[in-house]
Every structure is written in C-alpha cells, then in structure tokens.
N, C-alpha and C positions, 0 to 999 in steps of 0.2 A: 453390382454397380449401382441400381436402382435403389436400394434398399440402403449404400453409402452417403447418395443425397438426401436421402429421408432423414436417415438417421440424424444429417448434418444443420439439414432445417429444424428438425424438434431440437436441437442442444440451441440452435441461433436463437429461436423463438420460447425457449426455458428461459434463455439469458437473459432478453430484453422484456420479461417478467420479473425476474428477479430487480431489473435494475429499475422498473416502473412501481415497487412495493419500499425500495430503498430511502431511507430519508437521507437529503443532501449533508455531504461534508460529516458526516457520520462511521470513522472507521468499525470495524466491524475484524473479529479474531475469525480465523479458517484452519480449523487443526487441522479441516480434511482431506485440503488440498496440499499435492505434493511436492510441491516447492515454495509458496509465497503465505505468509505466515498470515496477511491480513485482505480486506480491501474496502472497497471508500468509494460511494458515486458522488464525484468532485462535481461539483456545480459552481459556476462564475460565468458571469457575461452573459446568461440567456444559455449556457452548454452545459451539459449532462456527461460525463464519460467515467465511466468505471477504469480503477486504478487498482491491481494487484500490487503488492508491494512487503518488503523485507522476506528476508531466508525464513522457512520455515527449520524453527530448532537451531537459529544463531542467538549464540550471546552478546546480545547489544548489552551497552551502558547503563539505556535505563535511564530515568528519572535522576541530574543530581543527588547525591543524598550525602547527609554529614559522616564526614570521617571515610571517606572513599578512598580507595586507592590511587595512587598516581597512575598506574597502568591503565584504571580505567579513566581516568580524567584524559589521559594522552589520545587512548582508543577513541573518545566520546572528542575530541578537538579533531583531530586527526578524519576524522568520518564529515566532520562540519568543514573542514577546508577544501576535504576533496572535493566534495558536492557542493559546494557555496553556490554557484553558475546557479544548478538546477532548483537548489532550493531559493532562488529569487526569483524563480518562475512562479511561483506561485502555488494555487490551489491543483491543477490540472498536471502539475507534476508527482510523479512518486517519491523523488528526492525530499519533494517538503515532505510530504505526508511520513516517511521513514522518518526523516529529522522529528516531527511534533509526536509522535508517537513511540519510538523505539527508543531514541537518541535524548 
C-alpha cells in the first residue's frame, strides 16, 4: 500500500517536470501513450494546464488540401459542428487544440 503512494507521488512529481520544461501553446506528438495521439501545456490568463488530446491511430482530415475528397471535406465540417461550443473556448480546451492540429 506504501509503496502505491510512492509510486503515485514520483509519476505526480515527473508530471509537473515535465509540464515546467514545456514551452506554452506548443503541441507536441506522443506515439507512446495509449490512447491520445498529442499534448500541449495551454497557457492563457496567468494558467498553465496540460491538455491530452486526439485518438491515438485516428484518421483525422488533416490539413485542407487541393483536390480532397468529399468524404473528407464532410468528416472535416462534420467534427467542426459538433465541437463548435468547445472549440470557442479557447486555448484551455482540447476541442481547439484537436481542431488547429488534426482537423
């Protein structure tokens, strides 16, 4: 049981190394991790918060690009409607940061 708090304090205290080495508003790719493709320490207003975000190993949209599919044009409108709310949140959201990166 001892040895669960320990363990839990070194990952808290790796973490908030990691996110004091990070430069703001800088996403950053994470092959390693097993579900979230990227992450980002959002900075606005005086706050600092680290943001996991997108599937790791989904086919997003992507970048417009000339001569695209309609399929993805739809998938890439389609992702921006659902999420509109979140992505007008701003930086401290993972909705933008999926939208400016992936979408």
């Amino acid at each position: 049981m001892q040895e669960k708090a320990v363990g839990k304090i070194n990952n808290i205290m790796s973490v908030k190394l990691v996110k004091k080495n990070m430069a703001c508003n800088k996403p950053k790719k994470t092959p390693s991790h097993p579900k979230k493709s990227h992450v980002v320490k959002a900075c606005a207003n005086g706050k600092e918060k680290i943001i996991r975000f997108g599937e790791q190993g989904a086919s997003t949209a992507g970048k417009p690009k000339s001569g695209e599919s309609a399929k993805m044009k739809a998938k890439r409108k389609s992702f921006k409607a659902r999420h509109r709310k979140n992505i007008a949140k701003g930086k401290m959201s993972a909705a933008y940061w999926a939208d400016k990166v992936k979408w």
